[in-house]
N, C-alpha and C positions, 0 to 999 in steps of 0.2 A: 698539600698533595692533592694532584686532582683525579678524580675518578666517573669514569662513564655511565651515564645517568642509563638503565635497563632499558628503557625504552625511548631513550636518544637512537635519529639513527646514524651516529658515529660508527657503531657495531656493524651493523647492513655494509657500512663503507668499506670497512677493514675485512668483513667476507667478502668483497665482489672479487669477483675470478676474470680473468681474461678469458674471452669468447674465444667458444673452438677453432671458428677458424683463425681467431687475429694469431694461433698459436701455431698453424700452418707454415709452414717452412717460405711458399712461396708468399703469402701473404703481408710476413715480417718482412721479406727482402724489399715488396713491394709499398713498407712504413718507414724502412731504412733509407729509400728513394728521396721519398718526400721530405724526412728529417734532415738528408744530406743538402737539400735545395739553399735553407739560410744560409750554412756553413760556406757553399761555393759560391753566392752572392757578396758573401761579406768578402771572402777572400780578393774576390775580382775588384772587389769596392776600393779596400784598402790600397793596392795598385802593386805590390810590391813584387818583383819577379820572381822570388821564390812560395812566395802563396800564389803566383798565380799558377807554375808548375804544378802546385800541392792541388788547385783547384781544378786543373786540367787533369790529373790524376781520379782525383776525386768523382770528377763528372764524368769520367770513362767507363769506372768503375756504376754508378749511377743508371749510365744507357746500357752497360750491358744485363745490369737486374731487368732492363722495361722487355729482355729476348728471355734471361734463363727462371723466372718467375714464373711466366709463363710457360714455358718447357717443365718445369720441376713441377707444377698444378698437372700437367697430361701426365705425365710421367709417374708420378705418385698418385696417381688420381685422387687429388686434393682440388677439383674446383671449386668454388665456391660463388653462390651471388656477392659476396662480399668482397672478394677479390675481383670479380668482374663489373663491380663499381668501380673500385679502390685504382685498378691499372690504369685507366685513362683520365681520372684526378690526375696522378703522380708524373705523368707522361704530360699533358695541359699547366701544371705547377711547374713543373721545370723547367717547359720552353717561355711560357709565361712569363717567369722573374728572370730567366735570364736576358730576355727580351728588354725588359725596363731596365734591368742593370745595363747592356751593353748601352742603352740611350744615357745612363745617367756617368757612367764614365767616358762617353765619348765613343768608345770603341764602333761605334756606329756614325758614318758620315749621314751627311743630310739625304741623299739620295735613298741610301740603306733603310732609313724609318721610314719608306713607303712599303715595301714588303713586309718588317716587322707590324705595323702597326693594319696593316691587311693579314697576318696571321692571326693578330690575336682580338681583331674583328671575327674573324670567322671560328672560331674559339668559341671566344663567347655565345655565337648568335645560334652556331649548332648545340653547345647543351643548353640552352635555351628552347630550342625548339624540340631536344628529348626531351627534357621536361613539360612542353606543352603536351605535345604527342602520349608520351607516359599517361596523362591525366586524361586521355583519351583510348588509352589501352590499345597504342599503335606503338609496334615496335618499330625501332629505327637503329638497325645494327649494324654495327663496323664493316664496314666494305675491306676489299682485299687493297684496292687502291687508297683508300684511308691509312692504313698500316702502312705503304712504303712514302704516305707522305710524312706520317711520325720519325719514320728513319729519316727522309732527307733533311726534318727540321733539326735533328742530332745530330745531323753529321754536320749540316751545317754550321750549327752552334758552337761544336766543334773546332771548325776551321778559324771562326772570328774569335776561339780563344788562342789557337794557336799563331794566329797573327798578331796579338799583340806581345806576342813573345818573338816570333820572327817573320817581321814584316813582309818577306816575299809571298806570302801565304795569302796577301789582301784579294788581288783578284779572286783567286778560288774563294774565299770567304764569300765574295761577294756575289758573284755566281752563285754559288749552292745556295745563298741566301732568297735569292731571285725564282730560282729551281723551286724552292722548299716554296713558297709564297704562290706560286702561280698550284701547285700542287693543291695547296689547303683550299686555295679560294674556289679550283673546280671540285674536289669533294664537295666542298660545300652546297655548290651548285648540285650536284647529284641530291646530297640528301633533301635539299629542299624543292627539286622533280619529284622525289620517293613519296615524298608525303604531302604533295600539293593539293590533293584530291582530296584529302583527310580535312581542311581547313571549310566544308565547306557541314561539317555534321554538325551536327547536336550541340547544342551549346554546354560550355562544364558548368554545374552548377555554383554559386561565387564561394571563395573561400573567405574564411575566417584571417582579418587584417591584428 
C-alpha cells in the first residue's frame, strides 16, 4: 500500500482549485471552443459523411460560443483578462486547424491555399507583433473591422464544409474564402500603421533563452 509522503507535493496537487474565472460560464464555453477544435479536425479527417454532418454540427455550435461568450461576460458582468486572452486563441485555433485540415484532405483546390495560407500568415505575424508591442506596454486592440473579419473567416469555413457535403456550395465556398482573406490581410495592414511609430523606441531589454 502506498501513501503520501507529508511533504510530497502530491498533496498541493490534489488541493489546487480551478481559478475563478476559468469557472465563469463564459470562460468554460470559451475552453469548450478549443477542446471541440481536435474533435472536428479528426472528423473531417476521417472523410465519412456522416462525421462530417456530426462535424458541421459540431463547428456551428463552436462559432456561435466565439458571439454568446462574449455576450454572457457583459451580461453577467463576468469579464475577465483571462477571457479576453483566452477568445481570440480559440477564434486563431479554429480557423488555424481547420485551415491545415481542409489542405490535408484536399477540400482545398490549388488556387484556394493562396487565401488560406495569407490568413494564417497574417495570424501569426499580428500576435506576434502584440507580443512585441506588449513588451513595450503599447496596446494593440481589436478593431471593429477585425471582428467582422473573424465572422467572414467562419462563415466561410462554413461553406467549404458544407461543400464537401453538397458540392453546389464550391463557388460560395470559394468566394467567401477570398472575402475572408482579403479582410485578414487589410486588418493586418491597419494594425501594423497603429503601431509603426512604436518600432522606433527604446530598445526591450534581451530575455532569458
Amino acid at each position: 500500500m502506498f501513501c503520501l509522503d507529508p511533504v510530497s507535493p502530491l498533496p498541493h496537487i490534489r488541493r489546487m482549485q480551478i481559478p475563478a474565472s476559468l469557472r465563469s460560464l463564459p470562460n468554460q464555453l470559451t475552453v469548450a471552443r478549443i477542446l471541440a477544435i481536435p474533435v472536428i479536425c479528426l472528423m473531417l479527417v476521417i472523410g465519412w459523411d456522416w462525421l462530417r454532418w456530426l462535424a458541421l454540427i459540431l463547428y456551428v455550435a463552436a462559432a456561435i460560443t466565439d458571439w454568446l461568450d462574449g455576450f454572457l461576460a457583459r451580461r453577467m458582468n463576468e469579464s475577465s483578462d483571462l477571457g479576453k486572452m483566452l477568445d481570440p486563441i480559440a477564434d486563431k485555433l479554429l480557423v488555424g486547424a481547420l485551415l491545415v485540415t481542409f489542405a490535408w484532405t484536399r477540400d482545398f483546390s490549388g488556387w484556394e491555399l493562396i487565401p488560406a495560407i495569407a490568413i494564417l500568415i497574417r495570424e501569426i505575424f499580428v500576435a506576434g507583433l502584440r507580443e512585441y508591442m506588449g513588451a513595450k506596454a503599447v496596446s494593440v486592440p481589436v478593431t471593429f473591422l477585425a471582428k467582422w473579419k473573424t465572422t467572414a473567416q467562419l462563415v466561410a469555413l462554413f461553406f467549404v464544409i458544407v461543400d464537401g457535403l453538397l458540392p453546389s456550395f464550391g463557388f460560395i465556398s470559394a468566394t467567401l474564402l477570398w472575402i475572408a482573406a482579403g479582410l485578414t490581410v487589410w486588418t493586418g495592414w491597419q494594425y501594423l500603421q497603429s503601431v509603426w511609430s512604436h518600432f522606433d523606441g527604446p530598445p526591450m531589454p534581451p530575455t532569458a533563452i
